[in-house]
N, C-alpha and C positions, 0 to 999 in steps of 0.2 A: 461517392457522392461529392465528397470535398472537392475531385479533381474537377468535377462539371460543374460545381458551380465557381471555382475559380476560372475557369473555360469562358461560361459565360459570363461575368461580370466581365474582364477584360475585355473580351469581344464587345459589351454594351459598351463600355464606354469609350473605347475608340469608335462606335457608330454615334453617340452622342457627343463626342468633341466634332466630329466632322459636322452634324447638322449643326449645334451652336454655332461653329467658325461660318458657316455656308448661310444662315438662314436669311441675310440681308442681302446676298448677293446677287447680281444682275445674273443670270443663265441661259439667257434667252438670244443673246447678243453673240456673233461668232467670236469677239475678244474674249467673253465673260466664261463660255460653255470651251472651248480649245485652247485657251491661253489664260486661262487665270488672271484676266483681267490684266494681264502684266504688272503685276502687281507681287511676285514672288520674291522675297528677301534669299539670300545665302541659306541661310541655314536648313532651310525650307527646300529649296533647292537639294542640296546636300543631302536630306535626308529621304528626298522622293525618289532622288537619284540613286544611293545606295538600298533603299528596298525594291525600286524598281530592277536592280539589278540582283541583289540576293535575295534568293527565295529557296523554295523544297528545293530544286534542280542542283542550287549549290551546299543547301544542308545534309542533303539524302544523298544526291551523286558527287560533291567533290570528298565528303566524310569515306562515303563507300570508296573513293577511288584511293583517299592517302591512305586507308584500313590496309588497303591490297597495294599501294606503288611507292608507299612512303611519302617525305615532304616533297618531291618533285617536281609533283600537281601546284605548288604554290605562286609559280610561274603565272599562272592566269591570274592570280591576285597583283602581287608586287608589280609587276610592269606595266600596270593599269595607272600606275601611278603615276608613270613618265607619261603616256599617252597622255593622261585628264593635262600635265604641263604640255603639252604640244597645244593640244584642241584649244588651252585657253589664249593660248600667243597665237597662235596662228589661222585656227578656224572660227573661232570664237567671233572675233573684229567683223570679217568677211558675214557671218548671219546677223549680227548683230545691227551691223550698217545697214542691212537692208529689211531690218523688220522681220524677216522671215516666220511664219506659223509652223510650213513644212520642208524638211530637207527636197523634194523635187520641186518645188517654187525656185531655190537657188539654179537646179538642172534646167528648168525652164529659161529664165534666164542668161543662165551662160551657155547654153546650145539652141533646143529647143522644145516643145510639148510634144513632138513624139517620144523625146528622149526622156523626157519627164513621165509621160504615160506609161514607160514601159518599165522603168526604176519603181512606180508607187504599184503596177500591178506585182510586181516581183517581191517587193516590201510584204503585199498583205498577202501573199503565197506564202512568205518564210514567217509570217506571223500566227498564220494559219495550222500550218504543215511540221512544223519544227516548235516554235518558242512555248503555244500556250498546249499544247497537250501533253506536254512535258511536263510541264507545271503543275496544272493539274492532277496529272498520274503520280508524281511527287509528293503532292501535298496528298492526295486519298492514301498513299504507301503509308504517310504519319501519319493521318487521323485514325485511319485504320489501326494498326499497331497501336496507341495509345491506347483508342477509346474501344479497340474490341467492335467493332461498327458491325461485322458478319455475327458474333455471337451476339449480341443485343436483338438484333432483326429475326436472328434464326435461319442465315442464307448463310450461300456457300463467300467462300474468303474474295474470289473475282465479283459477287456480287456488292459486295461490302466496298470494294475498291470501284468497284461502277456508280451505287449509291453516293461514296464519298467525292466522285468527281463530278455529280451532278448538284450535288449542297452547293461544293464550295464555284462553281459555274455559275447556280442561281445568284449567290450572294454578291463573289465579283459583279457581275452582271447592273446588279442593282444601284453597286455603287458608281462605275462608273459611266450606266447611260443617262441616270437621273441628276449627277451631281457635277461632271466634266472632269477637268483636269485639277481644279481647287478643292475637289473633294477629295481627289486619290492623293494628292498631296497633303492635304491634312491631315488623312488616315496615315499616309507611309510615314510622317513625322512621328507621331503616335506611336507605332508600332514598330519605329528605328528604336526608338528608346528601349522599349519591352523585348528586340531581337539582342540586343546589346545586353542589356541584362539575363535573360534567357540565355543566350547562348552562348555568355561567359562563364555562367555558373557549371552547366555541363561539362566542361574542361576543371575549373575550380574545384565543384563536388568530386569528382573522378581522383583530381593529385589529392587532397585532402586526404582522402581515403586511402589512397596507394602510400602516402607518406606517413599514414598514422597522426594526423592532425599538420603537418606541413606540407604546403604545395609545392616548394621549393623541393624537399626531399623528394616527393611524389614526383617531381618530371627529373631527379637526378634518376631515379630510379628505373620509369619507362626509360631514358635512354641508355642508360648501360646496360638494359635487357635486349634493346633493339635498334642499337647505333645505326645500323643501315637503315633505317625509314627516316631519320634524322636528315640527308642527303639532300642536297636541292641538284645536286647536280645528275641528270638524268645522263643514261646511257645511250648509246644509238638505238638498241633495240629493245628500249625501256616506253612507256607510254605518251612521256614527254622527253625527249631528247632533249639536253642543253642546246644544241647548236640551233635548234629551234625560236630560240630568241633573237635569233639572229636570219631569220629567215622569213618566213609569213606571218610568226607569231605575234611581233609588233604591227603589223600590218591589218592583224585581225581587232588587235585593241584600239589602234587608231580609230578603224572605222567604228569599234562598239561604242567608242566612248564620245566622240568627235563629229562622227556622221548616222549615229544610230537613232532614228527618230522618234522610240522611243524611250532613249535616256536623254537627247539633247533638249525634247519640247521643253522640259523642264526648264533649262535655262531662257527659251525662247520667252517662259512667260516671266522672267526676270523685270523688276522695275527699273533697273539701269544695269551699265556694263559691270560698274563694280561687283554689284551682287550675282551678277553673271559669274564673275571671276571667280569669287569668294566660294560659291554652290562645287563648282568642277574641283576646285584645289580644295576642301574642307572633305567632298568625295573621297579625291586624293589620298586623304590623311584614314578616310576608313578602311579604304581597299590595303593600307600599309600592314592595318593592326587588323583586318578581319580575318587571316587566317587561323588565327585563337580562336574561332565560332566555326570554321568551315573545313578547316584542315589537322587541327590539333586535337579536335577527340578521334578520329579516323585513326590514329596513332597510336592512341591513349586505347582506343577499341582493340586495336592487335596485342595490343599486352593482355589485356584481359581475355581475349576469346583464342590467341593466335589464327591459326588458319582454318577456323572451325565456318565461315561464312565467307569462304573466298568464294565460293559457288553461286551466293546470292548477295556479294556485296553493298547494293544499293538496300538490304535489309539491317545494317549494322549501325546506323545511328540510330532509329526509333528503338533498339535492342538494347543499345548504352545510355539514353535518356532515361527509359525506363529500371534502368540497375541501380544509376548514381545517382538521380533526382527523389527526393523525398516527397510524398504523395498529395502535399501541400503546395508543391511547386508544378507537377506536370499538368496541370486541366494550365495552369497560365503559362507553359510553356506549349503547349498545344494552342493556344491562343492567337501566340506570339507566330506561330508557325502556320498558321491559318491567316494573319494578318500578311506573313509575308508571301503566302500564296495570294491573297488576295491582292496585291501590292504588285504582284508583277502581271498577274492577270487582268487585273482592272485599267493598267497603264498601256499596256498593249491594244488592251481594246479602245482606250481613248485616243490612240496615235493614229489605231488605224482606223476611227470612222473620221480623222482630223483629216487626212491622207485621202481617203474614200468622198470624202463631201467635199472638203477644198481641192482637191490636186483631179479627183476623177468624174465627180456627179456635175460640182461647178462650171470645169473646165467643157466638158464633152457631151454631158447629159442636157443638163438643165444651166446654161447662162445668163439667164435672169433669174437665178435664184434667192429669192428674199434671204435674209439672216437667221428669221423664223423655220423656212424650207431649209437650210442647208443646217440646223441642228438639231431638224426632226429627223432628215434624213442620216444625218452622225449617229442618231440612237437607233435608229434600225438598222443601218449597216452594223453597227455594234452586238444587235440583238442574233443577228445572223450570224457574224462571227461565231461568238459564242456557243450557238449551238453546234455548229460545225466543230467549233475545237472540241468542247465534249465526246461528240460523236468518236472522234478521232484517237481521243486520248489512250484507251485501253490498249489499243494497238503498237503503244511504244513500250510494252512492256516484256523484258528479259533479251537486253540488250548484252551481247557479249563480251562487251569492255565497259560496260556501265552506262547508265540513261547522261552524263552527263559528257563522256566521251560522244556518245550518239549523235548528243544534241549539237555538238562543236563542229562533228562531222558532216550535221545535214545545213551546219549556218553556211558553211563554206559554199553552199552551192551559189547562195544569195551573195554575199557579205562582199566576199573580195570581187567580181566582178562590178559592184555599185563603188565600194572603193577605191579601185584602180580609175573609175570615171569621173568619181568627184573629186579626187587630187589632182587627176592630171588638167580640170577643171581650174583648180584653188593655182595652180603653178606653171600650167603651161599654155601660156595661152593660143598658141598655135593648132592645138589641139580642136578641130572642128566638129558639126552635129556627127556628120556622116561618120567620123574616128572616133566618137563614144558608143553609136551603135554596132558598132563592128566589136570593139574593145568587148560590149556586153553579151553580145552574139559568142564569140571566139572564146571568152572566159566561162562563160555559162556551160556549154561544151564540152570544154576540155576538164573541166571539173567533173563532169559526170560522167565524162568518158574512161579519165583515168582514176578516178576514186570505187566506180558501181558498175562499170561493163567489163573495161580493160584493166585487172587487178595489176598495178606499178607497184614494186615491190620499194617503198618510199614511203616516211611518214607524210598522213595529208597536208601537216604542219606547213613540210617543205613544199609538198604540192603548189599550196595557196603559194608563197614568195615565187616557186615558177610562174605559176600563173599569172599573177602580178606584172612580172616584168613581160610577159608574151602581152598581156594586155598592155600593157604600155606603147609595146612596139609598132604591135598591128594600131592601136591609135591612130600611134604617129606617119607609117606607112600609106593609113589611109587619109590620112591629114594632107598629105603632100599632094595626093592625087584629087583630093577635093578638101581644099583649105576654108576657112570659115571665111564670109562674104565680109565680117567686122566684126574689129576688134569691140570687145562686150568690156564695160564701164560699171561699177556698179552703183546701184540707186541710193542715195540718204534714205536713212530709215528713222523711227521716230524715237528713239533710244539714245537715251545721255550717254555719251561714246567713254567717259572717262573712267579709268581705270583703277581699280582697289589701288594704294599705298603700299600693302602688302605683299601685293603677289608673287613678284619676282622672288624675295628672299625665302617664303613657304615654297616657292616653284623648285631653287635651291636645294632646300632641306631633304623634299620628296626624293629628289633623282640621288643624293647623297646615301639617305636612308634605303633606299632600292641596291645602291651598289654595294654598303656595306654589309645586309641581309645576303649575300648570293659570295661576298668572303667570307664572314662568320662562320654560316653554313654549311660551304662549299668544300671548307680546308679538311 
């Protein structure tokens, strides 16, 4: 009883902080309902950013993957933090100058609306097909497991997990076709806080426990039991290979962090550049310290279970929540986990009916669409989404290297051929319409050809960095044979251009603290 109603009371009042913060706001207006009024500070930024990016998919699948591959997975965290420094220097300016709502208004611009139509239908393909059924199915894996959802009902355990992904569908759903992007943002602030605390005590309660009242003792102890999971440095035929970082791996954060439209809106609805600044690098400084929440009880779970769940790894953190967490704590850690499910599902679906109404219905459907039309039509495209991911979800379950390996696997189809086009976009300006659709043609392809027809005995990692540079070439190949008619300028946007005080020296610290995590570790 205790766990549920600490469940819900936290669940209430991250839905009553969001109406209190919301209840005056304009929603009606395509700034107010897609962009938060632009009116978004830093921190606010930072913390919609970091829950739109952590959710079940990295609680349940990166916990399940360090349980089974050691720290080596931690790669997708730390280097996130170089990227968020790139995107703020370098990509940040370029949207910022021109007002931007969506990442293919920039494509429009510097090629054309075909090139643009075919990046936002690709977008809500891999929002659809890959990011939120994932989610989804992640977060039903913990509700389930906590709250017993199949024995309560009296159904079988997949029904339980179908039940749990149709709540938490509804719920997402609710908050972000009725409230926009000022809503899922107030909630992910909200529910940063409560994952932060949640998901530090899991680790915390765990060493406590292992050390007989010291945490300190408690992680001497997991490591001298299981120094090899301690490792950041992967092997070639381990799940994350080191040399990876040095190949598509940055390549993949770039685009997450930089050109990913739904973590950058966030900045879009920035009040000025500073707070632009401040949102990305304050990220920065969470993806430093989050693998204490996402990677460090997966570790702490092998010492206790050993290789008793390497057969259903994505089962092994709701299993160690439930062992170290005292019964006063899980309905709010369940809470907190349902928030971050709802936090990356709700933002997804506000990117893509932002994508969907401005970049596709505006553009091609309806061009005299009132502001009123095109954020009614944001919530039905939103509402449909939704169902379809549902639909969908079940289907990603008992993946062979884990839902969170799967998920990286099926980004790649999308990710790097939009990123090879919007860099060579940002940097090369010779680069013309016809040599982005080629680029996205030939990358689309060759991804799929050698990842899911033609098995390439190559991590996909490397894949992506080939890919990349083949995209590049044929770009530029077809550039020469049909070069851009002009050179593309970009517009003033309505955005105070001036830049935090700060940023450069936190910009500093970030890439510091990256390199010396990966020596510490590594030796």
């Amino acid at each position: 009883m205790l766990t549920v109603l600490t469940f819900v009371g936290f669940t209430l009042l991250v839905a009553f902080f969001s109406w209190y913060k919301l209840r005056n706001e304009n929603l009606k207006s395509r700034e107010g309902y897609f962009l938060g009024g632009r009116s978004l500070t830093g921190g606010v930024i930072a913390g919609s950013m970091i829950l739109t990016n952590i959710s079940t998919e990295h609680l349940i699948g990166m916990n399940g993957s360090a349980y089974k591959n050691g720290m080596i997975i931690i790669a997708w965290e730390v280097t996130s933090a170089v990227a968020l420094v790139i995107a703020t220097f370098y990509f940040l300016p370029i949207y910022m100058r021109m007002g931007l709502a969506t990442i293919p208004q920039y494509l429009a611009h510097r090629y054309d609306e075909t090139t643009k139509t075919i990046v936002s239908v690709l977008l809500m393909l891999s929002f659809v097909f890959t990011l939120l059924p994932i989610v989804l199915y992640t977060g039903a894996i913990n509700l389930e497991s906590i709250f017993n959802v199949s024995q309560v009902f009296e159904i079988s355990k997949s029904q339980g997990i179908w039940l749990s992904v149709l709540a938490i569908g509804v719920i997402g759903s609710v908050y972000a076709i009725f409230g926009g992007l000022k809503a899922v943002a107030y909630s992910d602030t909200l529910n940063a806080i409560g994952l932060v605390i949640g998901g530090l005590a899991v680790p915390a309660f765990a060493l406590w426990e292992i050390g007989d009242g010291s945490m300190a003792t408690g992680l001497t102890k997991v490591y001298e039991a299981v120094p090899q999971k301690f490792n950041v440095i992967g092997a070639e035929d381990s799940v994350l290979p080191f040399s990876t970082l040095f190949t598509g791996l940055m390549i993949n954060q770039l685009y997450f962090w930089g050109m990913n439209q739904t973590i950058i809106q966030r900045a879009f609805g920035a009040e000025n550049m500073a707070e632009a600044q401040k949102g990305l690098l304050f990220t920065g400084v969470f993806k430093i310290l989050i693998p204490l929440i996402i990677v460090l009880p997966g570790v702490i779970a092998f010492y206790y279970f050993g290789e008793e769940y390497f057969g259903e790894q994505d089962m092994i953190y709701p299993v160690l929540v439930k062992k170290v967490l005292p019964m006063s704590m899980i309905g709010f850690f369940a809470a907190v986990v349902l928030g971050a499910v709802l936090s990356t599902f709700n933002s997804v679906l506000n990117s893509a009916s932002t994508i969907f109404s401005l970049d596709i219905y505006k553009k091609i459907i309806h061009p005299n669409a009132t502001e009123f039309q095109l954020v009614k039509i944001g919530k039905l495209s939103a509402l449909v989404l939704a169902v379809v991911s549902i639909l969908i979800a079940p289907m990603v379950a008992n993946a062979p290297e884990g839902l969170y390996q799967l998920m990286q696997e099926l980004n790649g189809i999308f990710f790097i051929p939009i990123a090879s086009v919007l860099m060579a976009g940002f940097f090369w300006p010779k680069i013309s319409a016809a040599g982005a659709k080629a680029g996205l043609a030939v990358g689309l392809s060759f991804y799929l050809l050698t990842t899911f027809i033609i098995k390439v005995n190559l991590h996909f990692i490397h894949i992506w960095g080939i890919e990349f540079v083949l995209n590049l070439l044929v770009m530029y190949l077809v550039s020469l044979k049909f070069p851009p008619k002009e050179m593309v300028t970009l517009p003033p946007g309505p955005i105070n251009m001036e830049g935090w005080r700060y940023a450069k020296p936190l910009a500093v610290v970030l890439c510091v603290v990256t390199v010396l995590i990966y020596w510490f570790l590594g030796r």
